[in-house]
LONUTI-925789 format. One record per atom (N, C-alpha, C): x negated, y, z negated. Coordinates in steps of 0.001 Angstrom, whole numbers, plus 500000, padded with zeros to 6 digits. Example, Ala and Ser with C-alpha at 12.3 -4.5 7.8 and 13.67 -1.06 7.14 Angstrom:
486810494310492200;487700495500492200;486800496700492200;487150497750492920;486330498940492860;487100500030492130;
END
This chain:
468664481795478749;468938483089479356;468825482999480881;469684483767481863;469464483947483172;469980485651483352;469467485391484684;470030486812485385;471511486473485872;472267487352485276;473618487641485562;473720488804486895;473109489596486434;473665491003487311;472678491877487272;472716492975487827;471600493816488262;472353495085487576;471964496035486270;472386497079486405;471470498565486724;472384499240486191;471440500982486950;469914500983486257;469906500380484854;468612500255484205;467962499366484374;468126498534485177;467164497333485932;468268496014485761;467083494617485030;467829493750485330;468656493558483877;469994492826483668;470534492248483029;471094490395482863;470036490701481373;470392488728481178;471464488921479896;472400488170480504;473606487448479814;472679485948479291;473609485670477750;473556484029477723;474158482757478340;473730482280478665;474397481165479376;475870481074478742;476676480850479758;478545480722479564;478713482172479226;478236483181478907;478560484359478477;478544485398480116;479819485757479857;480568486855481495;481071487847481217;480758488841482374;480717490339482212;482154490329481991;482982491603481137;483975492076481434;484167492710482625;484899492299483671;485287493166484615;486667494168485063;485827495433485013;487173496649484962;487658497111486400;488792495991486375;489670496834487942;490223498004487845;489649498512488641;489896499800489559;490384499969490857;491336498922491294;491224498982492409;492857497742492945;493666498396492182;495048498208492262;495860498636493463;494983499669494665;496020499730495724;495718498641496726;494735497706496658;493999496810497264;495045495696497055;495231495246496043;496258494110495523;496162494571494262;496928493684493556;497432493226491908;497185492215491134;496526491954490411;496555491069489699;497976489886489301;498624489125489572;499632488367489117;499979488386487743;501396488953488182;501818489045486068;501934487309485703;501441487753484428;501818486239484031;502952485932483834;504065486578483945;505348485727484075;505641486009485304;505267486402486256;505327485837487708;504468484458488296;503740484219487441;502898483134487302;503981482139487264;504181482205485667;504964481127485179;506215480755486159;506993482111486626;508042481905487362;507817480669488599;506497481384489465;506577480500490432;505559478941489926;505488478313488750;505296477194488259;506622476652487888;507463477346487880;508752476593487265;509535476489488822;509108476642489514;510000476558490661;509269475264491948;507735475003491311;507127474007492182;507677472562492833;508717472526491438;509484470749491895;511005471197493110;511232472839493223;511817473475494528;511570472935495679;510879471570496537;510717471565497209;511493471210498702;513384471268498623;513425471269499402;513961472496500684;514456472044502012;513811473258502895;515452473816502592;515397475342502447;516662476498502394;517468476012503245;517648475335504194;518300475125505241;519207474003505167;518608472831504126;519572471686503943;520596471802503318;521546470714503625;522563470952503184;522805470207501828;521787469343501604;521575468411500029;521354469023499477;521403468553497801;521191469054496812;520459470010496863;518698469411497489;517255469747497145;517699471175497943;518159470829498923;518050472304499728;518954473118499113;519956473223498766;521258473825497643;519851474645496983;519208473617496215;518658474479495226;517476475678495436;516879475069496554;515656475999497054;516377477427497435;517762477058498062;518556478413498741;519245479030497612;519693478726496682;519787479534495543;518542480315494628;517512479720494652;516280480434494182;515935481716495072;516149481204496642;515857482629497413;516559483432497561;517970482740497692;519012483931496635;519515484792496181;519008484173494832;518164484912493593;517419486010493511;516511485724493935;515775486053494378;515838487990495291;516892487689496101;516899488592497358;517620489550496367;518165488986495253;519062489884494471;518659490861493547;517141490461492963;516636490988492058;515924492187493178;515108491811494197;514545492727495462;515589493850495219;516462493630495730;517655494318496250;518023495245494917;517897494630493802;518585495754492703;517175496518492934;515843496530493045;514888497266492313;514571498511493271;515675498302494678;515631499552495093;517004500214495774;517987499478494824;519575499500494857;520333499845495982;519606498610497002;520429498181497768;521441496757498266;522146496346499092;522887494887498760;522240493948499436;522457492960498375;521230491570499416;520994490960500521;522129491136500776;522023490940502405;521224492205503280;520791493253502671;520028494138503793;518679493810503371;518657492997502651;517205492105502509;516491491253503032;515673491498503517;515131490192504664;513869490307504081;513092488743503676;512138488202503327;510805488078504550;509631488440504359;508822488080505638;507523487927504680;506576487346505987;504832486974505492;504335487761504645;504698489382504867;503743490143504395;504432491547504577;503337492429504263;503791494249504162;503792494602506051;502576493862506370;501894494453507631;503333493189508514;503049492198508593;504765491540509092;505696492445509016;506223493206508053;507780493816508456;507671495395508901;505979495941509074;506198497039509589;505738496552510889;505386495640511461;505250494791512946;506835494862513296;507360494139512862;508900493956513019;509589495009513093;509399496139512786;510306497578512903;509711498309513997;508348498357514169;507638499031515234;507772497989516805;508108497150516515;507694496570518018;509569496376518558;510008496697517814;511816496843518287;511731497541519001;510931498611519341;510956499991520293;510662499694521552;510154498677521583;509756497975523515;510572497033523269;511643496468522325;512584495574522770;513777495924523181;513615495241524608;515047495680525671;516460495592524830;516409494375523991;517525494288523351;517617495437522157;516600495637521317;517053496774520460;517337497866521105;516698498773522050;516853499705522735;518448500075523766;518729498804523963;520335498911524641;521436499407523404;520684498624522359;521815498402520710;521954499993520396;520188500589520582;520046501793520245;521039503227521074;521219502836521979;521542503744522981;520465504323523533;519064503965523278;518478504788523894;517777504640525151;516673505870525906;516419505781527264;515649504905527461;515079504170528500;513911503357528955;512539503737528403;512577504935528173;511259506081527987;511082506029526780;512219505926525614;512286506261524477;510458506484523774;510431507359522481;509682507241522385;509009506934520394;507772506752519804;507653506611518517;507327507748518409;507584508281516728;506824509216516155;506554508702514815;504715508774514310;504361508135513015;503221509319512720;502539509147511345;502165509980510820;500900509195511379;499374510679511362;498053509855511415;497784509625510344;498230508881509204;497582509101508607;498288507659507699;499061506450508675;499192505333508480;498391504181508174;498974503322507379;497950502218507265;497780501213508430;496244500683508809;496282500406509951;497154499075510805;497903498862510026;499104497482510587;500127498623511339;500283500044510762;501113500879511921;500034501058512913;499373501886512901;498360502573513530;497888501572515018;497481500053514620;497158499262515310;498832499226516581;499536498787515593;501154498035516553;501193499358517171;500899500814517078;501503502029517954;500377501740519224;499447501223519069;498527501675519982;498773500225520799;499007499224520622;499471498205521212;501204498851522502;501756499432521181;503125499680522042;502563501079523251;501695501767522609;501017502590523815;500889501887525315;499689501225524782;499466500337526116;500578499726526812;501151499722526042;502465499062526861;503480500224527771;502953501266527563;503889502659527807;504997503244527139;504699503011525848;505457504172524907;504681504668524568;505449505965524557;505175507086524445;504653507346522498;503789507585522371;503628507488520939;503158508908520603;503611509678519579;502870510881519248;502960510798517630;501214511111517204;501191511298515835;501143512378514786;501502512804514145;501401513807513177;500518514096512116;499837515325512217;498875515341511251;499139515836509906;498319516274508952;498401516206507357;497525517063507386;497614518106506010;497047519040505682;496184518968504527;495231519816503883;494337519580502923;494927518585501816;495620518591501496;496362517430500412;497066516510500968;496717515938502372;497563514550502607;498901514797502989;499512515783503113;500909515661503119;501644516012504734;502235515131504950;502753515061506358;503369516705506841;502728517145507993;503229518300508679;504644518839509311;505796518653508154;507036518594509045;507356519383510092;506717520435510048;507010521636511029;506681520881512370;505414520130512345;504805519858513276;505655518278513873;506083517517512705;507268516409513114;508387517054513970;509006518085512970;510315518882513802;510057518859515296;508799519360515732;508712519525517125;508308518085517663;507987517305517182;507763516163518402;508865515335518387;509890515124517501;510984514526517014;511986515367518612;512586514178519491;513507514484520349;514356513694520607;515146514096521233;516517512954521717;515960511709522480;514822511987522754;514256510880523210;513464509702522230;513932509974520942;513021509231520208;514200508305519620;513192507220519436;514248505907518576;513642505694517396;512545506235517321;511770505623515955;510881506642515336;511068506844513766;510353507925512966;509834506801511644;508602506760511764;508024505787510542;506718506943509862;507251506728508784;506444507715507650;506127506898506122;505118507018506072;505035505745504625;505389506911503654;505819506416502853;506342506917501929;504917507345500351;504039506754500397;503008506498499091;501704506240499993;500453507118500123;499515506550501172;498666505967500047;497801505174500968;497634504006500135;495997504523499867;495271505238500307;494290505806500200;494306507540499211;495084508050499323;494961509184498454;495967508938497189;496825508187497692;498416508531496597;499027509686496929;498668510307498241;499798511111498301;501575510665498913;502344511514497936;504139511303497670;504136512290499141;504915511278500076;505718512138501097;506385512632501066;506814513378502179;508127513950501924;509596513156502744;509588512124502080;510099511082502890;511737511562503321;512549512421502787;513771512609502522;513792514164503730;513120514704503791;512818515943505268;512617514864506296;511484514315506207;511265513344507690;512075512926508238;513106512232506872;514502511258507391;515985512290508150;515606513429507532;516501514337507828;516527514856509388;515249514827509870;514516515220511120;514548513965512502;514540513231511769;514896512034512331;516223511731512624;516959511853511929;518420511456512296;519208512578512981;518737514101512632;519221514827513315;519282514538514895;518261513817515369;518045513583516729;518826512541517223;518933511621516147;519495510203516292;518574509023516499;517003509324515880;515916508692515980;516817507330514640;516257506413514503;516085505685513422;515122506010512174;515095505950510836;513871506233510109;513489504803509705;511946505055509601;511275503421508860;510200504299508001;510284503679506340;509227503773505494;508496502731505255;506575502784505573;506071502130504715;506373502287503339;506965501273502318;506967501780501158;505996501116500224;505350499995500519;504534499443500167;503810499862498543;502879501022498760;502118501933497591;503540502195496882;504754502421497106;505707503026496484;506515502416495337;507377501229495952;507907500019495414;507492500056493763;508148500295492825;507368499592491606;506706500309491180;506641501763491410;505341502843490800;506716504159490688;507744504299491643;508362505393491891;509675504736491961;510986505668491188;512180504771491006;512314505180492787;513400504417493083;513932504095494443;515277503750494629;516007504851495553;517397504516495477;517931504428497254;518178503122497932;517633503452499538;519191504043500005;520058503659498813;521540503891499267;521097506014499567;520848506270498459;520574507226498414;519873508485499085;518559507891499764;517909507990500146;518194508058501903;519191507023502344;519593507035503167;518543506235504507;517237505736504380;516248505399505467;516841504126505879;516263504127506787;517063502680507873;516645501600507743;515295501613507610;514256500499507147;513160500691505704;512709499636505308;512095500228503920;511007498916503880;509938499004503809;508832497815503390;508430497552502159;508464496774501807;507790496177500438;507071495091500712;505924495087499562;504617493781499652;504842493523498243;505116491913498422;505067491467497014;503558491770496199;502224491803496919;500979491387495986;500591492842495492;501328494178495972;501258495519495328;502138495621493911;502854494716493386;503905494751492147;503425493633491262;502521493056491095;501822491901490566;502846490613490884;503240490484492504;503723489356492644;502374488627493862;502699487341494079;502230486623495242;501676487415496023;500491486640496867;500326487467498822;500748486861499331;500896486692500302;501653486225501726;503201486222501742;503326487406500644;505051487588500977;505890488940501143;506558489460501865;506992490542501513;508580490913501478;509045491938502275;510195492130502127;510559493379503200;511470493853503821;511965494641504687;513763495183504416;513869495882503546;514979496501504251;515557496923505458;516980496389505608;517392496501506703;518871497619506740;518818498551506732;520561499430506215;521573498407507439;522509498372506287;523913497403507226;524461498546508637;524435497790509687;524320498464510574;523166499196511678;522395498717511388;520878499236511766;520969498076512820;520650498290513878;520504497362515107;518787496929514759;518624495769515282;517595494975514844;517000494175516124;515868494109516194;515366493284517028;514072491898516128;514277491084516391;513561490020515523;512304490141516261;511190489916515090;509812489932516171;509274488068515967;509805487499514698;509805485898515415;510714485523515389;511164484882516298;512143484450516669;512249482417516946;513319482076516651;513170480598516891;514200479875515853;514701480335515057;515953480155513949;516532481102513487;517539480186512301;518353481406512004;518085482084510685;517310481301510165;516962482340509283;517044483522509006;516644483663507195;517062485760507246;517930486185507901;519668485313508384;520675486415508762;520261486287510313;519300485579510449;518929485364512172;517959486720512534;517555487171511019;516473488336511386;514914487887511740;514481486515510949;513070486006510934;513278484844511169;512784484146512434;512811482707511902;511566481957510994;512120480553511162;510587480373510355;510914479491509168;511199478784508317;511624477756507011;510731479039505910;511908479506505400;511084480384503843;509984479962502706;509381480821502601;508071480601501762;508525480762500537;509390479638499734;510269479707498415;509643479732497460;508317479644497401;507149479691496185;506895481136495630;507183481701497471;506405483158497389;507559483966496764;508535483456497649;510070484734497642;509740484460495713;509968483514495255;510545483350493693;509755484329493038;508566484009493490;507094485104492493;507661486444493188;508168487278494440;508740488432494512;509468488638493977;510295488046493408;511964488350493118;511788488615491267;510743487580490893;510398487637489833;509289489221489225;509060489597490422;508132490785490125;508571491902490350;509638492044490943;511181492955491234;511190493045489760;511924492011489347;512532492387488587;511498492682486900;510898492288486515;509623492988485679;509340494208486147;508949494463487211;509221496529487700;510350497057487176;511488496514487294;512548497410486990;512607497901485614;512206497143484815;511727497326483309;510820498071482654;509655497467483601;508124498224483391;507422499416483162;508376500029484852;508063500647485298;507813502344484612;508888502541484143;508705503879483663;507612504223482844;507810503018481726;506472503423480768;505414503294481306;504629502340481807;503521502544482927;503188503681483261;504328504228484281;504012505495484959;503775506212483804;504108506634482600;503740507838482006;502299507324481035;502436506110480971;500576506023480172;499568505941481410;500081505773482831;498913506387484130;498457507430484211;499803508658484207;499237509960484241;498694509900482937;498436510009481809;497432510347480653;496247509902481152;496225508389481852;495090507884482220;494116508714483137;495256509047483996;494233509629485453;494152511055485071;494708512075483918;494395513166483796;492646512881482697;492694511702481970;491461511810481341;490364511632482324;490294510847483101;489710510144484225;489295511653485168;490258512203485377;489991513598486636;488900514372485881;489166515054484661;488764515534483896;487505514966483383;486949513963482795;485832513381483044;484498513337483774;485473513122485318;484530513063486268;484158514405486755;485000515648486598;485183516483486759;484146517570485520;484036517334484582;482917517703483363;481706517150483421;481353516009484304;480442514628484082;479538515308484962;480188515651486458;479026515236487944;479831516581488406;478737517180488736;478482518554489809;479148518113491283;479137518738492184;479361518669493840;480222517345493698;481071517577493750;482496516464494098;483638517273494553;484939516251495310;485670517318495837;486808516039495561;487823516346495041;489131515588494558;490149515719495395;490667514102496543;491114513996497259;492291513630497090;492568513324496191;493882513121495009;494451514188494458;495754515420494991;496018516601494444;497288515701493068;497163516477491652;497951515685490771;499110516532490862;499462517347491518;500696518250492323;501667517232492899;501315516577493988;501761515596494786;501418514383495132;500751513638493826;500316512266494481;500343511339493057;500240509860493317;501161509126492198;499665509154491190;500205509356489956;499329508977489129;498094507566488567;498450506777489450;497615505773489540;496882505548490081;496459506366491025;495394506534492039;494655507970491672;492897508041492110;492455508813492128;491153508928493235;491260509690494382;490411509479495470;489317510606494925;487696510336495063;486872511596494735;485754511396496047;485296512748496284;484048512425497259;482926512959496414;482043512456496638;480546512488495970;479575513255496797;479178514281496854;478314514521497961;477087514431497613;476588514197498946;474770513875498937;474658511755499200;476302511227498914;476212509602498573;477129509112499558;476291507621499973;477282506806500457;478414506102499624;479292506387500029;480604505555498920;480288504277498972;479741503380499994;479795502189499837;478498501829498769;477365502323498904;476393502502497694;476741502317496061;477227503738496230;477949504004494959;478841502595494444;480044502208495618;480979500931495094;479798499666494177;479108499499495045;478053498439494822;477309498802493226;476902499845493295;475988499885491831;477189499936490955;478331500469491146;479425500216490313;479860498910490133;480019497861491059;480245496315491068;479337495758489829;478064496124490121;476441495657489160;477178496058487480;478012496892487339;478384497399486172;479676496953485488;479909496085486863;480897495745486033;482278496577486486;482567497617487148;483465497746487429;483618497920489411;485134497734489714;485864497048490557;486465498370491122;485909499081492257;486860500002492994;486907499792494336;487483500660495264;487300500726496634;486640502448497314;486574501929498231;486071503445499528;487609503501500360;488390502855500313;489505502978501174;490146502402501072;491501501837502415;492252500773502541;491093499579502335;491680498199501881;491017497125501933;491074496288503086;492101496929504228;492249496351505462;491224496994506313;490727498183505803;489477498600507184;488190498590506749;488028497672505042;486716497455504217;485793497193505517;485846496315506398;484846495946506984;483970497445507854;485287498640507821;483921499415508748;483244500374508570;482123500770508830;481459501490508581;481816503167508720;482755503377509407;483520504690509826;484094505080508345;484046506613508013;484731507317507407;486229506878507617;486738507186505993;488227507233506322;489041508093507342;490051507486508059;490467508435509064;491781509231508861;492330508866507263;493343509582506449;492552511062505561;491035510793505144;490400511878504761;490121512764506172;489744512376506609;488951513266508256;490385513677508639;491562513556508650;492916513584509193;492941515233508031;492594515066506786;492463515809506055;491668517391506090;490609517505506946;489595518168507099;488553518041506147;488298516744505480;487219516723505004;486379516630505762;484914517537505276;484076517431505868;483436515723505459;482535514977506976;482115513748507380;481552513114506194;480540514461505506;479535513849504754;480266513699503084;481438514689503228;482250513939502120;482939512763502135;483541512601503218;484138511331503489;483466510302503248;482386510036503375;481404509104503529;480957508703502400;481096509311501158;480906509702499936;481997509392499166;483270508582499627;484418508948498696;484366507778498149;485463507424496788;485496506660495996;487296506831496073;488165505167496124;489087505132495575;489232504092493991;489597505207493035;490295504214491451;491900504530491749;491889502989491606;493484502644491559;493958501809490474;494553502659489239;494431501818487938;496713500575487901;496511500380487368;497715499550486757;497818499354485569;498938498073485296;499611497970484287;498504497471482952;496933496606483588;495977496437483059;495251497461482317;495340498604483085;494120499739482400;494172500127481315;493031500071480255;493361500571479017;492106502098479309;492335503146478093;491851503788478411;489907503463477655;490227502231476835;488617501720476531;487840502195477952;488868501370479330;487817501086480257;487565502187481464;488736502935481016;488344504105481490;487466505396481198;487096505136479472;486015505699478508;484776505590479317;484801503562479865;483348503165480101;483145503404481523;484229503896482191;483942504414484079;483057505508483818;483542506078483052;483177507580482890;481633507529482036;480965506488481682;479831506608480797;478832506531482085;479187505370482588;478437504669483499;478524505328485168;479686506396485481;479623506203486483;478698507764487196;478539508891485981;477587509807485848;475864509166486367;475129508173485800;474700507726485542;473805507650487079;474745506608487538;474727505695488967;474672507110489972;475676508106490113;475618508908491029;474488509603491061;473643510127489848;472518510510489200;471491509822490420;471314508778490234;470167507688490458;470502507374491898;471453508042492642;471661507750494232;471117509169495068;471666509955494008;471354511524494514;469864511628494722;469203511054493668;467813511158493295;467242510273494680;467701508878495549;467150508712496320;467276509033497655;468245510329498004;469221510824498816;468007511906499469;467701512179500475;467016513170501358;467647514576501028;469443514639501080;469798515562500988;469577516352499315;469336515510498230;468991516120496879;467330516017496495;466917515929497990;464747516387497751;464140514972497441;464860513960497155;464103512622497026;463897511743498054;463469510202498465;463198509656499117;464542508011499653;464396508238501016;464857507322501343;464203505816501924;
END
């Protein structure tokens, strides 16, 4: 016998070789790899030569990426060539945001020297960061706020949106509440001016059908490791005709959009996880919502003083944000880890800080809720066994935090 883990009732010994089940919760963070995205990119390992040659080896690597760009391209029915492959999610919204200080996009654009961005506050921080970079640089950046349910202020876009603007970026799926934008007004507001539109679509991709012909946005992001494909790969829509500025530059790659020799391991496991979404997807979505209505409801019968940051009005069913009051969320995550299950307090890109979310506070939550919040982000994994056992265990834990909390009469 040893000590495995620490739970809410003290210690827990497992038998030797014997391991906890662990219940993810925490699907807007990454994905688990489907296993036939697995397999895909094992069958493609002896791929090794570079897209660019003109031999066989290279023939074949450039038909896999391809391939590849084709399956991308159907799963949000657009043509493959407005597909461009990059590192990552946070890479191709770099690449759309930093066109706005490029002399060359800006001539393409027609627009003034001055031009300026407009993005929501309430972006993930790979926008948030590149606006405040292009600040310093002297664009003009203005952000838009969100109302008790997350949802972007168009009234308040309408007015900052001017002839002076080249760029309107609005994520489409936030990655902290699940709230559904209103991506199709924004775009409308945007072009009226003659701004460009860019969606994070990231949270979106693979959870919500997607039609970009349709839809009409100029730019569109996707992350392979949010669809149970690879990390370090993503994807960028480009609408034919959209003036472009490359943010690496050095070949011709991607159409002369990215340089760089392609990551053919990664693209294959995207292309391969495209296309398993296109299939997937629907049924998923409708055994989530059952999931997250038992789950709301639960927590909601279970534990007193909570406040649900997740409206099921407007936000995707696979996510569920709650604040706990009287508790630190990061507390709470931890005695939940000890149990065996796997959530977050936020984005997993700003895990390291100690600050409240700045998409809840954007919200008017009050500090000491924020501070208190919990994100479950379930997938194609979740059964509702393990959502039975969130709900046994997670009463329990909040119980036993409150109790050492100043604000519920106990000791710190």
């Amino acid at each position: 016998m040893y000590i495995k883990d620490y739970g809410i009732a003290g210690i827990r010994f497992l038998s030797e070789g014997e391991t906890m089940h662990r219940i993810y919760f925490d699907h807007n963070a990454t994905t688990p790899l489907h296993p036939e995205v697995k397999s895909a990119i094992i069958e493609s390992l002896d791929v090794f030569g570079n897209p660019s040659s003109l031999h066989e080896d290279g023939r074949r690597a450039r038909t896999l990426i391809e391939t590849s760009r084709e399956k991308v391209a159907a799963l949000i029915n657009a043509d493959p060539d407005e597909i461009m492959f990059a590192g990552s999610g946070s890479e191709a919204n770099n690449t759309v945001l930093s066109s706005v200080s490029c002399s060359g996009a800006r001539c393409s654009l027609h627009a003034p020297a001055d031009s300026d961005l407009v993005i929501s506050a309430i972006e993930h921080p790979c926008i948030l960061e590149t606006s405040m970079c292009l600040k310093n640089r002297g664009t003009l950046v203005k952000r838009i706020g969100v109302d008790n349910r997350g949802l972007v202020k168009m009234d308040d876009l309408d007015q900052a949106v001017s002839q002076n603007t080249s760029l309107v970026s609005i994520m489409m799926v936030n990655n902290e509440t699940g709230a559904i934008q209103d991506v199709e007004r924004a775009l409308e507001i945007a072009h009226a001016s003659g701004a460009m539109f860019h969606t994070d679509a990231v949270q979106a991709v693979g959870k919500l059908p997607l039609d970009v012909k349709k839809l009409n946005v100029d730019f569109l992001t996707i992350s392979a490791h949010k669809i149970y494909g690879p990390k370090g790969v993503g994807a960028l829509y480009v609408k034919k005709g959209t003036p472009f500025c490359p943010l690496i530059r050095g070949g011709h790659q991607e159409m002369g959009r990215r340089a760089g020799t392609e990551n053919t391991l990664g693209i294959a496991g995207l292309g391969r996880a495209a296309e398993l979404r296109t299939c997937e997807m629907e049924a998923e979505s409708e055994r989530l919502a059952e999931l997250n209505t038992v789950l709301r409801m639960g927590i909601e019968n279970r534990i007193k003083n909570i406040h649900f940051n997740s409206d099921p009005a407007c936000c995707l069913h696979s996510t569920l944000n709650v604040s706990f009051e009287g508790i630190e969320g990061e507390a709470l995550l931890l005695y939940l880890d000890y149990e065996g299950v796997e959530v977050s307090t936020g984005s997993a890109c700003a895990s390291g800080s100690l600050d409240p979310s700045h998409v809840l506070l954007e919200m008017n939550l009050p500090v000491e809720f924020a501070h208190g919040s919990l994100r479950m982000s379930m997938g194609r994994s979740t059964t509702r066994q393990e959502v039975d056992y969130v709900l046994d265990v997670l009463p329990g834990i909040v119980e036993k935090l409150r109790g050492m909390s100043t604000v519920y009469g106990g000791e710190q």
